[in-house]
C-alpha positions in Angstrom: 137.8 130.7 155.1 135.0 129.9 152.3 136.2 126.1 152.2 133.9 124.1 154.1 134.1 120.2 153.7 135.1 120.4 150.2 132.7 122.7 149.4 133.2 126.6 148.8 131.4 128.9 150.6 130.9 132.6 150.3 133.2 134.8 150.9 136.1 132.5 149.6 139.5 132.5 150.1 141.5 135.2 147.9 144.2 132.0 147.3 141.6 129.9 145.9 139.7 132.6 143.7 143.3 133.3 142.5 144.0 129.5 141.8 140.3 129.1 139.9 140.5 132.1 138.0 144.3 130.5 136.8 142.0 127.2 136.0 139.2 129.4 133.6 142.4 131.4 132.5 144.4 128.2 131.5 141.5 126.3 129.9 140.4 129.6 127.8 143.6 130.0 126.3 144.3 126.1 125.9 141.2 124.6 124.6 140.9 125.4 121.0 138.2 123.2 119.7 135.1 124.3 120.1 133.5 120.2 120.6 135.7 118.8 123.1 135.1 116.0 126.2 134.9 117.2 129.9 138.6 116.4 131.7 139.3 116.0 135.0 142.2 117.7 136.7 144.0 117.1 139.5 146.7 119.2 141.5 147.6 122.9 141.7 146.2 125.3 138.2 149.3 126.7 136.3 151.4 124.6 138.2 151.6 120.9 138.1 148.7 118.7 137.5 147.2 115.5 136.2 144.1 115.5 133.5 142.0 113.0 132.9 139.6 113.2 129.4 135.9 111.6 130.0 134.1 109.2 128.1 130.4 109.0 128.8 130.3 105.2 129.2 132.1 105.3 132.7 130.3 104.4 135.9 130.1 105.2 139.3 132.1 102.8 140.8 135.2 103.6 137.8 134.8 107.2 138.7 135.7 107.1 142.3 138.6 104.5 141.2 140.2 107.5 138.7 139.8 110.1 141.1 141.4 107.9 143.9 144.1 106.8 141.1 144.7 110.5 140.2 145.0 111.5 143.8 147.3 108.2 145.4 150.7 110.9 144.5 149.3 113.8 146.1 147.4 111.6 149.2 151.2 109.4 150.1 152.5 113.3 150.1 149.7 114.1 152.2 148.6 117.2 149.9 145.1 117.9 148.8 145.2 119.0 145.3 142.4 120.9 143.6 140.1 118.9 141.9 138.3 120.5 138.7 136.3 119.8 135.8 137.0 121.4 132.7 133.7 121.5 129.9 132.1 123.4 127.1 129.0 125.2 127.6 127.0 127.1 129.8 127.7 127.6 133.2 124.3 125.5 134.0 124.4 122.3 135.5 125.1 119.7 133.6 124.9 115.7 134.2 129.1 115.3 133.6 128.7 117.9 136.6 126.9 116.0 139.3 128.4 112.4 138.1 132.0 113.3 138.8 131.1 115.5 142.0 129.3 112.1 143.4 132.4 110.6 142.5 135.0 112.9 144.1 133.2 113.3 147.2 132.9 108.9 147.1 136.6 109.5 146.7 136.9 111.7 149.1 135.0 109.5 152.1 137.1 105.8 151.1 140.3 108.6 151.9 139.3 110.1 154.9 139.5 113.7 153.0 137.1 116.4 152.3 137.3 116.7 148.5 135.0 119.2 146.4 135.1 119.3 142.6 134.8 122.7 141.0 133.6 123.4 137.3 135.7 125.4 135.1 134.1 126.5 131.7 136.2 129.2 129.2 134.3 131.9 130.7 133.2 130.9 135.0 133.9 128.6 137.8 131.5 126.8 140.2 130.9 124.3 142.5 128.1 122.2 142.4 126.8 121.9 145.3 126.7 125.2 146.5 126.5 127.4 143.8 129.4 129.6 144.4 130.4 130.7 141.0 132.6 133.4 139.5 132.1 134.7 135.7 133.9 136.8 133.5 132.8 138.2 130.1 136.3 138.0 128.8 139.2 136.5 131.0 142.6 137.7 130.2 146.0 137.7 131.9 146.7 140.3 134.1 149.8 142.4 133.6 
């Protein structure tokens, strides 16, 4: 099915590339500034969700406690929400990227849940650990 312990896998789901496409889509039209922190988001994209704005000075250990914190609604409904990072910049790894993947998948094992954290830039999605992405030059709504 291209999910495979919260990470994606090639070929993936068409309800999930339709779900992180709305992510790219939502954060393209919604992010204005061009400097802006890295948020976390939790839940379903263009539905309901939580997000979560970054500061660098967080460690580990705080990490895993906000993604447990943002998942305790979905977890006592026994849903498992999308998890995604939204960031400026290249699609390229970046440090935010690993950090908060290392923290969701910590998250992930205290639960008893396979949780994977995909990035979402204004123009591509990937995961980090495997290196599924999708890009697009320009992202618009379709009609």
């Amino acid at each position: 099915m291209g999910y495979d312990g919260g990470t994606l896998r090639e070929p993936v789901d068409r309800a999930v590339q339709r779900l992180l496409r709305q992510a790219v889509l939502d954060h393209a039209s919604s992010e204005h500034r061009k400097v802006f922190p890295p948020a976390l988001h939790v839940g379903v994209p263009g539905a309901a969700s939580r997000r979560f704005e970054i500061e660098e000075s967080l460690d580990h250990a705080l990490r895993v406690d906000i993604v447990e914190t943002m998942l305790r609604r979905a977890v006592e409904k026994q849903v498992v929400p999308l998890l995604w990072l939204t960031r400026r910049g290249p699609m390229a790894a970046h440090d935010v990227d690993a950090a908060w993947s290392a923290a969701v998948h910590a998250a992930g094992g205290e639960l008893g849940l396979a949780l994977g954290l995909v990035v979402v830039t204004r123009h591509s999605w990937h995961d980090p650990r495997s290196g599924v992405c999708r890009t697009w030059k320009r992202i618009r709504q379709k009609g």
